[in-house]
Residue frames as a rotation matrix with the C-alpha (Angstrom) as fourth column:
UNK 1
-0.727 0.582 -0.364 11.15
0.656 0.746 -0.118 -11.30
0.203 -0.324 -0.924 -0.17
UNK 2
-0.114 0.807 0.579 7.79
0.170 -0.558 0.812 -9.87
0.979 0.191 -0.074 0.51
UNK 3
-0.470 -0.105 0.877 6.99
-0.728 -0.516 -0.452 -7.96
0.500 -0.850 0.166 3.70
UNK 4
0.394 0.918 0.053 4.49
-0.823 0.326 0.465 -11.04
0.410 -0.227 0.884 4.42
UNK 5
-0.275 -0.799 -0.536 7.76
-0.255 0.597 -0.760 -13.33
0.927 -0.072 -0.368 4.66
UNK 6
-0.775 -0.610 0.168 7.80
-0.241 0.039 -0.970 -13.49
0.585 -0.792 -0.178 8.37
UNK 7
-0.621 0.509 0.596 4.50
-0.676 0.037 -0.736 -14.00
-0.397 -0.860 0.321 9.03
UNK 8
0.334 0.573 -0.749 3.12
-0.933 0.316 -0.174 -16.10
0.137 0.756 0.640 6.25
UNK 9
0.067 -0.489 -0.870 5.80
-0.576 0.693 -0.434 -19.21
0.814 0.530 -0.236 6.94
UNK 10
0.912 0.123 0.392 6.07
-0.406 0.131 0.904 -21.50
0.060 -0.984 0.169 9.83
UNK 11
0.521 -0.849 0.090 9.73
-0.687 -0.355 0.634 -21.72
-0.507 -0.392 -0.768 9.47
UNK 12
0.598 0.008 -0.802 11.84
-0.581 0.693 -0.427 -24.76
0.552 0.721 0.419 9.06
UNK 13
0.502 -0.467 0.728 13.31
-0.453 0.575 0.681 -27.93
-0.737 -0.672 0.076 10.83
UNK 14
0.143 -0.828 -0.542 16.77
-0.810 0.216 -0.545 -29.48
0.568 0.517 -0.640 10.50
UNK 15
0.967 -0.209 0.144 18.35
0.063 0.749 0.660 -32.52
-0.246 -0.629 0.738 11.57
UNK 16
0.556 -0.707 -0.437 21.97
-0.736 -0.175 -0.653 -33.22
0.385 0.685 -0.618 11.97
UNK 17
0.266 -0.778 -0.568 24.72
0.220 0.623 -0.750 -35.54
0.938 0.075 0.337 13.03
UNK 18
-0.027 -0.460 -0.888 26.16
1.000 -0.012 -0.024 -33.76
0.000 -0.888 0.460 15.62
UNK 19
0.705 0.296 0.644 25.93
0.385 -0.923 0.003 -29.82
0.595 0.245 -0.765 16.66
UNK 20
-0.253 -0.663 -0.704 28.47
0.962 -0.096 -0.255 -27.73
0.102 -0.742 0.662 18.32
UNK 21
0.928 0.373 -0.002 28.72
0.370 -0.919 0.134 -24.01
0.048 -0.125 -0.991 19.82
UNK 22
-0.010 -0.953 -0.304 31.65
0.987 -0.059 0.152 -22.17
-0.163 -0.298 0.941 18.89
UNK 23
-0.922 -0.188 -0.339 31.28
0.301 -0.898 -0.321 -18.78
-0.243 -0.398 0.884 20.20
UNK 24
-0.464 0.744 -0.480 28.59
-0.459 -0.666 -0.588 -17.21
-0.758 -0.052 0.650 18.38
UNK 25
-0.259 0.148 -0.955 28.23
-0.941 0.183 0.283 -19.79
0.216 0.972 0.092 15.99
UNK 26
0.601 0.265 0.754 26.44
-0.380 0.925 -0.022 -23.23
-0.703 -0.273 0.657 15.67
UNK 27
-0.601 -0.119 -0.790 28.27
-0.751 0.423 0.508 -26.06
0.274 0.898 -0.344 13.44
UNK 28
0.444 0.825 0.348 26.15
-0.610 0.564 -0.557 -28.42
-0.656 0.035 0.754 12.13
UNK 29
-0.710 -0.660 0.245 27.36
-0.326 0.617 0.716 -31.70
-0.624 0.429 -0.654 10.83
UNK 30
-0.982 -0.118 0.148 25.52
0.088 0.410 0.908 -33.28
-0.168 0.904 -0.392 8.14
UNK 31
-0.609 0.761 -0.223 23.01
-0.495 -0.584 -0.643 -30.81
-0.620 -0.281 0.733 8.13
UNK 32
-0.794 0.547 0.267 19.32
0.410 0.155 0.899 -32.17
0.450 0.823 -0.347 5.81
UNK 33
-0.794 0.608 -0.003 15.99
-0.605 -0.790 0.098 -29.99
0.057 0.080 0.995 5.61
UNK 34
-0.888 0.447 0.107 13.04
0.390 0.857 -0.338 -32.13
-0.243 -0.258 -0.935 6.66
UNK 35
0.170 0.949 0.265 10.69
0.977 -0.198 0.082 -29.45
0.130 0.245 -0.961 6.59
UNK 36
0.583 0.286 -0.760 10.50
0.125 -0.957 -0.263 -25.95
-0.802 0.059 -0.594 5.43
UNK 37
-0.192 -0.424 0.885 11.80
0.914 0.250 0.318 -26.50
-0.357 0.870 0.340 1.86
UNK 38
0.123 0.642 0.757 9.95
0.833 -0.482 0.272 -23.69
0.539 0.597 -0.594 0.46
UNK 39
0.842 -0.525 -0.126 11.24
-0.139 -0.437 0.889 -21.22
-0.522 -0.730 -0.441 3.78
UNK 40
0.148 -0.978 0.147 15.15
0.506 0.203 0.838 -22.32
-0.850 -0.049 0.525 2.64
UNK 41
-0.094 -0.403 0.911 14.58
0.973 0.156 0.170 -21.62
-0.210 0.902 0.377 -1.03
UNK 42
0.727 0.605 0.324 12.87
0.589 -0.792 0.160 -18.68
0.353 0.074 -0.933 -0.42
UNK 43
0.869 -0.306 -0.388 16.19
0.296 -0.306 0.905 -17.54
-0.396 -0.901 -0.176 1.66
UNK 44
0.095 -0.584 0.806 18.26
0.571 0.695 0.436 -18.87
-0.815 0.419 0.399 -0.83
UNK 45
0.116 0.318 0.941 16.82
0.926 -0.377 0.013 -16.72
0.359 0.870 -0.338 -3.43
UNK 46
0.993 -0.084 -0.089 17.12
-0.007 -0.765 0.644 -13.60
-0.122 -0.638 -0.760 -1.38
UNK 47
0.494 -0.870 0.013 20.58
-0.056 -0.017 0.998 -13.94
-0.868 -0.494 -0.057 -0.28
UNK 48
-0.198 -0.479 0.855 21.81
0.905 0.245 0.347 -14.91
-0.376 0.843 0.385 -4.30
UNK 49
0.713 -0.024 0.701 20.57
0.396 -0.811 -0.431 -11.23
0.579 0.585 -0.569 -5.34
């Protein structure tokens, strides 16, 4: 990702079902992207190289 990443995006909002905390981790139940499509893919792509 470009160095501009972090300041160029205005993140992204989920919704889910239900959320727990287990330890250091959230689960998220039927997690969908409402907004920041373009933010996910952009992660998405990163993280696959």
């Amino acid at each position: 990702a470009s160095p501009e990443f972090w300041w160029m995006n205005n993140g992204a909002t989920i919704i889910c079902s239900s959320a727990t905390i287990n330890g250091k981790e959230f689960v998220l139940d039927d997690v969908q992207v409402v907004n920041g499509l373009q933010t996910s893919y952009t992660i998405f792509e990163v993280l696959r190289k």
